[in-house]
C-alpha positions as CSV (number, residue, x, y, z in Angstrom):
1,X,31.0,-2.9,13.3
2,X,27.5,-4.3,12.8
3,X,27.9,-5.1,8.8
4,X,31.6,-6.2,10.0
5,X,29.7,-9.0,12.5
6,X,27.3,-9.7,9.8
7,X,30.0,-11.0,7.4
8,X,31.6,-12.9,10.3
9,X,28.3,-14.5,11.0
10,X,27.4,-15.4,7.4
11,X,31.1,-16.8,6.8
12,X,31.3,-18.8,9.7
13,X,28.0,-20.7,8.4
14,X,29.0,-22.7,5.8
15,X,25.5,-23.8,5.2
16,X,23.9,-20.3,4.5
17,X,26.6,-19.2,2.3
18,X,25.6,-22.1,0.4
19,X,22.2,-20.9,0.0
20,X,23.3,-17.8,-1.1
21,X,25.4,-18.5,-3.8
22,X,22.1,-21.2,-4.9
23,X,19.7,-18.4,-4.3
24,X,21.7,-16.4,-6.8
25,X,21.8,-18.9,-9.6
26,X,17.8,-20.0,-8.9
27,X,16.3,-16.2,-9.0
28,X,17.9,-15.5,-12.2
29,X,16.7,-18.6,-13.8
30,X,13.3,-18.3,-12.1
31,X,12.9,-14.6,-13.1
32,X,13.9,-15.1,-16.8
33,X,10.9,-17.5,-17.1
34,X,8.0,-15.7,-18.7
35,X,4.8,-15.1,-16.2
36,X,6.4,-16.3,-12.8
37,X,7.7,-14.3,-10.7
38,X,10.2,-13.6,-8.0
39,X,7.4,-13.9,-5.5
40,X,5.6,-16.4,-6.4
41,X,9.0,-18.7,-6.4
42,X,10.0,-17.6,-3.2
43,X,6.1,-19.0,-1.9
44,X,6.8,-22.4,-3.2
45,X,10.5,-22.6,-1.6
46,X,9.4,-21.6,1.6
47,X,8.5,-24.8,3.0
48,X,12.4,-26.0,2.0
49,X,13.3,-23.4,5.0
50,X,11.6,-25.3,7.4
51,X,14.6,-27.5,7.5
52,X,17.3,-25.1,7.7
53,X,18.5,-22.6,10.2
54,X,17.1,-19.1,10.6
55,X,20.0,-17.3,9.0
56,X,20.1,-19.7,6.1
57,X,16.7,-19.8,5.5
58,X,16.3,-15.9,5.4
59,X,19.5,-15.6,3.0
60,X,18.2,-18.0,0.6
61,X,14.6,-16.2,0.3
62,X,16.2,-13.1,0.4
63,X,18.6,-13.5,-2.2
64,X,16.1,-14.6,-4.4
65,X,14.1,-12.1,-4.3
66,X,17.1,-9.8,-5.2
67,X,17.8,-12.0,-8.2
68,X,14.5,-12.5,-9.3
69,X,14.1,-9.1,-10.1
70,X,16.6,-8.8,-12.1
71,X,15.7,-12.0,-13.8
72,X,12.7,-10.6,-15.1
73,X,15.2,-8.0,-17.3
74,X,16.3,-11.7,-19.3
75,X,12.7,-12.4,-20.0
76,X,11.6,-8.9,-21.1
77,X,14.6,-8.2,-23.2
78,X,14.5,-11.4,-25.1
79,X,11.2,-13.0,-24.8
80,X,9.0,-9.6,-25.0
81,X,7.1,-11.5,-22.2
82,X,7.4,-9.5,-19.1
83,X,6.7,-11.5,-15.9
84,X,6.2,-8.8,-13.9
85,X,4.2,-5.1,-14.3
86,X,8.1,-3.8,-12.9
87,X,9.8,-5.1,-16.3
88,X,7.2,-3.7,-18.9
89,X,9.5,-0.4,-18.5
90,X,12.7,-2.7,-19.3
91,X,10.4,-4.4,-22.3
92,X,10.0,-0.9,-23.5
93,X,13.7,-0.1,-24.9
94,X,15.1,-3.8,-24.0
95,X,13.5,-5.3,-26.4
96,X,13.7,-3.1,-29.6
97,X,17.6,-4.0,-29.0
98,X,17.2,-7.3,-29.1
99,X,15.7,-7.0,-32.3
100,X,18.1,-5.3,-33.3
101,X,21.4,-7.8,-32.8
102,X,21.9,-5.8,-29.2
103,X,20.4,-8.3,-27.0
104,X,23.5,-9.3,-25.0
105,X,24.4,-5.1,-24.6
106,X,20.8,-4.8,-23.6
107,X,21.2,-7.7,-21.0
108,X,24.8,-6.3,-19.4
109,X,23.5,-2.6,-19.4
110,X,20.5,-4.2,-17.3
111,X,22.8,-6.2,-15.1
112,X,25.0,-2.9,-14.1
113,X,22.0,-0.9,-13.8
114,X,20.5,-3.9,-11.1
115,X,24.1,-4.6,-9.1
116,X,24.2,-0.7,-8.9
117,X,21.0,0.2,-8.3
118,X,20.7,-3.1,-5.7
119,X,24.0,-2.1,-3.8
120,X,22.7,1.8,-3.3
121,X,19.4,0.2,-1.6
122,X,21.6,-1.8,0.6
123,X,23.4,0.7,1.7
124,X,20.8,2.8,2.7
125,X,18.6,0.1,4.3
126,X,22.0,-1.2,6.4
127,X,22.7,2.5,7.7
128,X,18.9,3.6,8.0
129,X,17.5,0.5,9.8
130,X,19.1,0.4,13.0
131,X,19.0,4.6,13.3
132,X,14.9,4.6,12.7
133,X,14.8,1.1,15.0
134,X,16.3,3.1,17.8
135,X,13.2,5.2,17.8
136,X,10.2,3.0,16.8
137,X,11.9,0.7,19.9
138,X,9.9,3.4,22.3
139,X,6.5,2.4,21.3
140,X,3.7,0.9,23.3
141,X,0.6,-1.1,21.6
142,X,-1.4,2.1,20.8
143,X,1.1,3.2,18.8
144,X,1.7,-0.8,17.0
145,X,-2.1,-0.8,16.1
146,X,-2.0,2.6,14.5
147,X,1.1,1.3,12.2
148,X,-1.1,-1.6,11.1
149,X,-4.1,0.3,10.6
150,X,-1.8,2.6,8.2
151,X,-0.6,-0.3,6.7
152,X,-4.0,-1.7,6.0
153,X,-5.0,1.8,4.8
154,X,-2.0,2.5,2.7
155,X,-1.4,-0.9,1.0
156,X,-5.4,-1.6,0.0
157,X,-5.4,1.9,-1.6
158,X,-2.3,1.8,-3.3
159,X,-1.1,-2.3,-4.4
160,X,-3.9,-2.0,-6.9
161,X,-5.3,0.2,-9.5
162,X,-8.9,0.2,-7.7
163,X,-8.9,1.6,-3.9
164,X,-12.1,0.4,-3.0
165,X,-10.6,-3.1,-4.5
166,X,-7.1,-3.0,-3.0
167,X,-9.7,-2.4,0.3
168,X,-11.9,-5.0,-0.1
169,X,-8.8,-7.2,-0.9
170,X,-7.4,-6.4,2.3
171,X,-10.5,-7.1,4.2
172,X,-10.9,-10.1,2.8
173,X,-7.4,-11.1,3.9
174,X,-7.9,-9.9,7.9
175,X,-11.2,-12.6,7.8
176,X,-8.9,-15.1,6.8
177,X,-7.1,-14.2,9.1
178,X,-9.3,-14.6,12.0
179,X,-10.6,-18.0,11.2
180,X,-10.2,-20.4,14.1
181,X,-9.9,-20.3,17.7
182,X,-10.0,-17.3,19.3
183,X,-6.6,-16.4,20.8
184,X,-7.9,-15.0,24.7
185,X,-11.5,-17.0,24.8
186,X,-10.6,-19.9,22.8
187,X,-14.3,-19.8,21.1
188,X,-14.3,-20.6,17.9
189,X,-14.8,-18.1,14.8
190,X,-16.1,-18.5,11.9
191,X,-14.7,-22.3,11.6
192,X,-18.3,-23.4,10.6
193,X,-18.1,-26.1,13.1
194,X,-15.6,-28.0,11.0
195,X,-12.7,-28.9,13.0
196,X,-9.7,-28.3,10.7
197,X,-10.5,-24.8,10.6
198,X,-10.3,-24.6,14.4
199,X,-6.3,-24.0,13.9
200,X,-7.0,-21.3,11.3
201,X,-5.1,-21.2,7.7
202,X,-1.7,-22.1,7.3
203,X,1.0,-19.6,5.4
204,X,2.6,-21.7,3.2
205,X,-0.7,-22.4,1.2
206,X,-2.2,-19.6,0.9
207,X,1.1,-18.3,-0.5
208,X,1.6,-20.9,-2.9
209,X,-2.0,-21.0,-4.2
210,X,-2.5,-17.0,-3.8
211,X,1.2,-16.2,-6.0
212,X,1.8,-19.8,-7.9
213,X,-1.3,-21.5,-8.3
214,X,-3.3,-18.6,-9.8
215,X,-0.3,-17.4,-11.9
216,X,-0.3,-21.1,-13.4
217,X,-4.1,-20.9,-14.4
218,X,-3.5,-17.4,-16.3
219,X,-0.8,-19.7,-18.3
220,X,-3.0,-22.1,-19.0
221,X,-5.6,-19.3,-19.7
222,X,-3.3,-18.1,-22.1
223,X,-2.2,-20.9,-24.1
224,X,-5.9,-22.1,-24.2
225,X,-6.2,-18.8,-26.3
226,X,-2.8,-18.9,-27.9
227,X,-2.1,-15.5,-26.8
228,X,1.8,-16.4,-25.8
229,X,4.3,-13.2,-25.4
230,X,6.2,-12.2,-28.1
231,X,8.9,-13.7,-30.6
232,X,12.4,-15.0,-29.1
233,X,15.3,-13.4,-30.3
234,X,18.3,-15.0,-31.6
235,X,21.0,-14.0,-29.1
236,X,23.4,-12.1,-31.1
237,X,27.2,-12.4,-30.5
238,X,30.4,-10.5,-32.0
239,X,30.2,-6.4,-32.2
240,X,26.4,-5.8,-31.0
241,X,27.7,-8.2,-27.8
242,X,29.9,-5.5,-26.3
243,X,29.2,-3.2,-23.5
244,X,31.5,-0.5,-23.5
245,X,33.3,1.5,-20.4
246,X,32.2,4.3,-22.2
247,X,28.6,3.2,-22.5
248,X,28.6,2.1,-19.0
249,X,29.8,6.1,-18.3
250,X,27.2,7.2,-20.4
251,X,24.7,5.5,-18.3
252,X,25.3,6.3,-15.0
253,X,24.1,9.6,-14.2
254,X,21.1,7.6,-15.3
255,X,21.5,4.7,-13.1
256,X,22.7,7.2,-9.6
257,X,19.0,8.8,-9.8
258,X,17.1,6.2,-10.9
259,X,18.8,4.0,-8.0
260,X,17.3,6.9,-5.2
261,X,14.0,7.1,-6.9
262,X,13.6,3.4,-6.2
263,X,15.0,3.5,-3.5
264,X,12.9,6.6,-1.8
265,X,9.6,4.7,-3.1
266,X,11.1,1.1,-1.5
267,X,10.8,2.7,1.9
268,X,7.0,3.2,1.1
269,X,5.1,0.8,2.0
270,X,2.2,-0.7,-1.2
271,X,4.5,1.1,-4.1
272,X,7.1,-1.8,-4.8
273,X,9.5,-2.3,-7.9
274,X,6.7,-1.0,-10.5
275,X,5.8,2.0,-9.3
276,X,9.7,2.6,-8.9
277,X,10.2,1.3,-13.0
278,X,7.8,3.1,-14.5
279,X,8.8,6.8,-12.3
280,X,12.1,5.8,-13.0
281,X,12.2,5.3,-16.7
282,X,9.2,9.0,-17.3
283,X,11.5,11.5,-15.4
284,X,14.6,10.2,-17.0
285,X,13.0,9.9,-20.2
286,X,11.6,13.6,-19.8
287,X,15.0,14.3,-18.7
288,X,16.9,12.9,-22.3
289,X,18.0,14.8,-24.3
290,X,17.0,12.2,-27.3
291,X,13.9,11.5,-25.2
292,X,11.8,11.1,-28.5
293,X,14.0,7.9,-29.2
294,X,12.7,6.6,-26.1
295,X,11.0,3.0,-27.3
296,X,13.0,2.2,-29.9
297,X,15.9,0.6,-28.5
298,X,17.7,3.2,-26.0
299,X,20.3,1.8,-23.8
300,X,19.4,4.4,-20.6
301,X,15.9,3.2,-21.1
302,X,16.9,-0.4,-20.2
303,X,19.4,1.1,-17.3
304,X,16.5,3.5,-15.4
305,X,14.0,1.0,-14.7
306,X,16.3,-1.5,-13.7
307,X,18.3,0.2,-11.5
308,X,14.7,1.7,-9.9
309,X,13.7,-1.6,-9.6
310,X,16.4,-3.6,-8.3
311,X,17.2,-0.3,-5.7
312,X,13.0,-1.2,-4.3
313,X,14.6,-4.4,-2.5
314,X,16.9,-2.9,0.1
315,X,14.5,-0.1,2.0
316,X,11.3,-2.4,1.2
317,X,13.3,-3.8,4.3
318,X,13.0,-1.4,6.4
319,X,9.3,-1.1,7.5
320,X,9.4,-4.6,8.0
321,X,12.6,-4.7,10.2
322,X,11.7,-1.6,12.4
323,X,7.7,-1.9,12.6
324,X,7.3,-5.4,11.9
325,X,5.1,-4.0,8.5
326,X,6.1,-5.4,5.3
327,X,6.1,-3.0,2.7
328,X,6.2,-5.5,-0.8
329,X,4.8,-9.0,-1.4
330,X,8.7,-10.7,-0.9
331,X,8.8,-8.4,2.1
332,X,5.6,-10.3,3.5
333,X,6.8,-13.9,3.2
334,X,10.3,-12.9,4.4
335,X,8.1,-12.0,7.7
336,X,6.1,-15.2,7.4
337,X,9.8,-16.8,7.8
338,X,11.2,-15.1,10.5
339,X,7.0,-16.3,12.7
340,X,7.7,-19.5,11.5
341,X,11.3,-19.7,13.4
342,X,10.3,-18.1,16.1
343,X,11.7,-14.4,15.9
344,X,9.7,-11.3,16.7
345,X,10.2,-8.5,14.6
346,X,9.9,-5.2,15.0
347,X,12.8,-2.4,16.2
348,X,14.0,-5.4,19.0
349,X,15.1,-7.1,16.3
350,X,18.2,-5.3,15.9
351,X,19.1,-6.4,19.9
352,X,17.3,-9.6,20.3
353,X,18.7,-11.3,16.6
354,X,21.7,-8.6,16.2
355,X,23.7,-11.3,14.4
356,X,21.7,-12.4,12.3
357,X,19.9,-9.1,10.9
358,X,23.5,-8.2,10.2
359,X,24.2,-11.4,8.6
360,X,21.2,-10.7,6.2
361,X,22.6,-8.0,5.4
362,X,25.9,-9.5,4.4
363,X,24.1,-12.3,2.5
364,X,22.0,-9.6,0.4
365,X,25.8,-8.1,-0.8
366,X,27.2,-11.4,-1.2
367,X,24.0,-12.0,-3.6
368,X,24.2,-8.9,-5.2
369,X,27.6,-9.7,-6.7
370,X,26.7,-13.1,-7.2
371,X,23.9,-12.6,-9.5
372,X,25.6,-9.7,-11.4
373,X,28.4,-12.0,-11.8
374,X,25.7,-14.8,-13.0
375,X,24.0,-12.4,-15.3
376,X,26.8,-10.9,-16.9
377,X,28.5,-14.0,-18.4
378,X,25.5,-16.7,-18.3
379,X,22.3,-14.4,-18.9
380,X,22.6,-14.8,-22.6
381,X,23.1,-18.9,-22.4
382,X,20.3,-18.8,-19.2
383,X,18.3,-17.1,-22.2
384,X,19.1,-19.8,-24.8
385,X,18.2,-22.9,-22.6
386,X,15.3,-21.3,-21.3
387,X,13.8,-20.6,-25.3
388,X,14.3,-24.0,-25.6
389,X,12.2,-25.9,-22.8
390,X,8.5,-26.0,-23.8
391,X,6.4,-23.9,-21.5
392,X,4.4,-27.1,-20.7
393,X,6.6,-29.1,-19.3
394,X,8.3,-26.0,-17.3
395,X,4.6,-25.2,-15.5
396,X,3.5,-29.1,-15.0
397,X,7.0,-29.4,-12.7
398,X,6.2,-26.6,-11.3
399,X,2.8,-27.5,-10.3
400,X,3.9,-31.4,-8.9
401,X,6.4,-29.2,-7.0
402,X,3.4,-26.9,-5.5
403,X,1.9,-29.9,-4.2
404,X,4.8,-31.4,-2.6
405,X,5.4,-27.9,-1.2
406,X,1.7,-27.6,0.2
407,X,1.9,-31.3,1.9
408,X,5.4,-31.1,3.5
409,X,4.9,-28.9,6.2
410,X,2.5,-30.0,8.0
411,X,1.9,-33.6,6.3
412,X,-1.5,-32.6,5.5
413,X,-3.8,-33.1,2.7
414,X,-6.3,-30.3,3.6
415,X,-3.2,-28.1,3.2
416,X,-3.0,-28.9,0.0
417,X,-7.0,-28.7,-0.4
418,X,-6.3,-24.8,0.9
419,X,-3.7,-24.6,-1.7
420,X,-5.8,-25.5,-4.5
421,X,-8.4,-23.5,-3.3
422,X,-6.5,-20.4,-2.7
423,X,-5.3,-21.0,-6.0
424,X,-8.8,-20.3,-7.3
425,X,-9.5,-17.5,-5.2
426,X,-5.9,-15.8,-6.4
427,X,-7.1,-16.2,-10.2
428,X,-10.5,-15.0,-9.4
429,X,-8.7,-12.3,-7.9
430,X,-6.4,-11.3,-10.8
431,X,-9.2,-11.7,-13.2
432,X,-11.3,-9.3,-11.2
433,X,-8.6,-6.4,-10.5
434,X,-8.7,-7.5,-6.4
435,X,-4.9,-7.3,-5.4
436,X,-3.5,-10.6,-4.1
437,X,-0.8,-9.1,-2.3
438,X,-3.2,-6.7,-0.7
439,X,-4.9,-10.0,0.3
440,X,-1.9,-11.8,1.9
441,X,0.0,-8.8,3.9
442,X,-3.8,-8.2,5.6
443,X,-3.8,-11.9,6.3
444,X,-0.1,-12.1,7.4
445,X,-0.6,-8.8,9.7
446,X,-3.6,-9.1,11.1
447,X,-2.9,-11.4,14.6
448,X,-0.2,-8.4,15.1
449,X,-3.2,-6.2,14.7
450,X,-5.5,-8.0,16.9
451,X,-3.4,-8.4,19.9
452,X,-2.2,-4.9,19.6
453,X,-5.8,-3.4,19.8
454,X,-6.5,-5.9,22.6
455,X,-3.5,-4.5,24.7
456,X,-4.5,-0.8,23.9
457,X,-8.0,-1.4,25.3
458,X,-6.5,-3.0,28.0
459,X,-4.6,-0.2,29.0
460,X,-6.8,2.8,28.0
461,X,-9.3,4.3,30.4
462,X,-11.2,6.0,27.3
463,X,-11.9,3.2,25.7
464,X,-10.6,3.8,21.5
465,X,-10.4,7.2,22.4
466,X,-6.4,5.9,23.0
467,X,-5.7,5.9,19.6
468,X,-6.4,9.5,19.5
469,X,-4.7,10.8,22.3
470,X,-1.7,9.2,22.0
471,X,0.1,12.0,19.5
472,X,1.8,9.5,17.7
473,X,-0.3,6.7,17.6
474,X,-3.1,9.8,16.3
475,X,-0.2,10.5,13.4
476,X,-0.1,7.1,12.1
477,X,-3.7,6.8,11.5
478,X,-4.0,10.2,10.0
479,X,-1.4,9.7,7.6
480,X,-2.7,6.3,6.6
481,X,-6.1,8.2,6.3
482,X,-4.8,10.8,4.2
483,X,-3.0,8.7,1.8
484,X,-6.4,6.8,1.4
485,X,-8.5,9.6,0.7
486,X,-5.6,10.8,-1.9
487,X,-6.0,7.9,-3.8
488,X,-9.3,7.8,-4.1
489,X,-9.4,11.3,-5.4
490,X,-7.0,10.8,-7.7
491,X,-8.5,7.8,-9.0
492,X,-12.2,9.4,-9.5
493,X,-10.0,12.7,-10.8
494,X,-9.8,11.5,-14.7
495,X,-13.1,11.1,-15.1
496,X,-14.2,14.2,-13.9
497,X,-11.7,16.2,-15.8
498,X,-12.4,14.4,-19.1
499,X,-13.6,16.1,-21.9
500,X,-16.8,16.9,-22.8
């Protein structure tokens, strides 16, 4: 009955179902832009939510990120410009048939493999949510802290390719954190005696400048050395257009595991849509039987990664709905959304806001079909206009729209001085291997973190010896210890088992 609500909720709000079907069109646009990404459009909209309800404003962010990711299939296949790590795998095969005359066949076998893949990751976030919520709901702050501590552990070792980076990252985004007054004593930390930093950093810029900002200097970087992506392909139309039923049947074996791959590592917090692509597309390319033809224009080597990726969105969900821990960059902001309207999360959620969790849901199936729908018959003319707007003038609207962005909320200039700034520190970032989105969950988690460490002292009688004795709260911080101490063996591992 709850999905049943949901759709009753999301129809009888004319607004949000408005959003939705926008949300749709804008990710798939957005996403088939070369170099910007899903995430980093989402950061720039959010400040557009502050004027809309909470359902509305969810639905639209949310929906974009579905769309987005699929988006990025329209830029890989056709532009050889992935904009994300996630749609090098679809790159791989996707854009060999482009070359080929294929390019519309390569863009609908991507756009089943996404719907699909998407609407399995639904499913199991809308039936596994509420069950795992039912049982996180019996936890006390000992047990909270340990899930962030986890979290911290989990996503600085595993977002980026360095542990001791992804760590340092994380760090770096709990002292931002912290900044300003503090929240019991109301002494102030680390402002530097300067009194805008009394009310700590804002979301909204440190989004923008971490995710849009930074990704805007690497394409200016880029064009200052006129390394631009690859060659635009002619979107072929007539026999190489058609995707057959009997393609499509060929394919989805294929898509059905690829879709649980993505979706098992989605519910993993720090793994996200690339890990899924790349695992997706290696075991079913092991699995081929014409797995040497891999690379050179394979229709199931479009499908895997696709439907891996687009599958990551739905349980991504999940740690964030139940524990309050978001599991992928979009995950994050969708958090930062649901502070900045004034609803908790965590497994309450599902009692305290049951409409509107359930109306989510809705609007993530609504969007679904939407974008497939968008995709199927407009991807190739989304394609053409998009080949045919100079990348300069695309990047200089989105940067006077970055600005705007920054200054709206709060009608502030030093927001848009933090913007600018954390636009810096997000390129320096990239350039330097430190994970941004390591950086802003830390940041966006930490006050949880804080107040639930404060509480556990307050309760304990031993002092941070709580932590320990508390069996589950001990389990949480072990298993974030262990996957830790796995990465960093299996990052050291290669060079010690190198040839001599």
């Amino acid at each position: 009955m709850g999905l049943l609500d949901g759709f009753v909720t999301l129809f009888a709000n004319p607004t949000a179902l408005g959003f939705v079907a926008l949300a749709a069109l804008v990710g798939v646009v957005i996403g088939a832009l070369p170099g910007l990404t899903a995430a980093a459009a989402i950061a720039m909209l959010v400040p557009l939510t502050f004027y809309l309800d909470p359902l509305a404003a969810l639905a639209f962010l949310y929906v974009i990120g579905k769309s987005g990711r699929y988006g990025g299939s329209v830029a890989a296949i056709l532009f050889n410009t992935p904009g994300t790590t996630a749609s090098v795998a679809t790159m791989t095969d996707g854009y060999p048939l482009a070359r080929r005359g294929e390019s519309v066949r390569a863009l609908r076998a991507a756009t089943v493999a996404s719907v699909t893949g998407d609407l399995i990751g639904d499913m199991i976030l809308i039936f596994g949510a509420a069950l795992i919520a039912t049982q996180t709901a019996k936890f006390g702050p000992p047990e909270y802290f340990a899930i962030y501590m986890m979290a911290f552990l989990v996503i600085g070792s595993v977002v980026g390719k360095s542990v001791l980076k992804g760590l340092i990252a994380t760090l770096l985004g709990i002292g931002v954190a912290i900044v300003g007054l503090d929240p019991i004593t109301g002494q102030p930390r680390w402002t530097f005696g300067k009194l805008e930093l009394e009310g700590g950093f804002t979301l909204v810029p440190l989004l923008i400048g971490v995710f849009v900002i930074s990704e805007l200097l690497v394409q200016a970087e880029r064009a200052l050395r006129r390394t631009e992506g690859g060659t635009v392909i002619n979107i072929a139309s007539g026999k190489g257009a058609r995707l057959a039923w009997f393609d499509i049947r060929r394919l989805l074996p294929v898509i059905g595991r690829s879709s649980l791959y993505g979706a098992a590592i989605g519910i993993m917090p720090g793994l996200g849509s690339s890990v899924a692509a790349f695992v997706a597309y290696s075991q079913e390319k092991r699995r081929a039987k014409d797995g040497e033809k891999w690379g050179t224009g394979v229709l199931a080597g479009v499908a895997a990664p696709e439907a891996a990726n687009n599958a990551v969105s739905g349980p991504s969900m999940i740690p964030l709905l139940t524990l309050g821990v978001p599991g992928t960059t979009v995950a994050a902001i969708l958090m930062g959304v649901f502070l900045i309207h004034g609803i908790p999360i965590g497994p309450t959620l599902f009692v305290a806001a049951h409409d509107l969790v359930y109306g989510l849901f809705a609007a993530g199936l609504i969007g679904i079909l939407l974008y497939g729908t968008i995709g199927w018959f407009f991807g190739p003319a989304i394609g053409r206009v998009i080949a045919r707007v100079p990348a300069g003038v695309v990047y200089s609207l989105i940067f006077v729209t970055t600005l705007i962005a920054a200054y709206v909320g709060r009608l502030s200039l030093w927001d848009v001085q933090v913007m600018l700034g954390a636009g810096v520190l997000g390129y320096a970032m990239r350039r330097l291997g430190f994970p941004p989105a390591a950086f802003i969950i830390a940041f966006i988690l930490a006050p949880g973190a804080e107040e639930a460490l404060r509480q556990s002292l307050l309760l304990s009688r031993n002092g941070a010896l709580i932590f320990i004795t508390q069996p589950v709260a001990a389990g949480f911080l072990a298993l974030g210890i262990g996957v830790a101490v796995w990465r960093a063996v299996q990052a050291v591992r290669p060079s010690h088992s190198a040839p001599s």
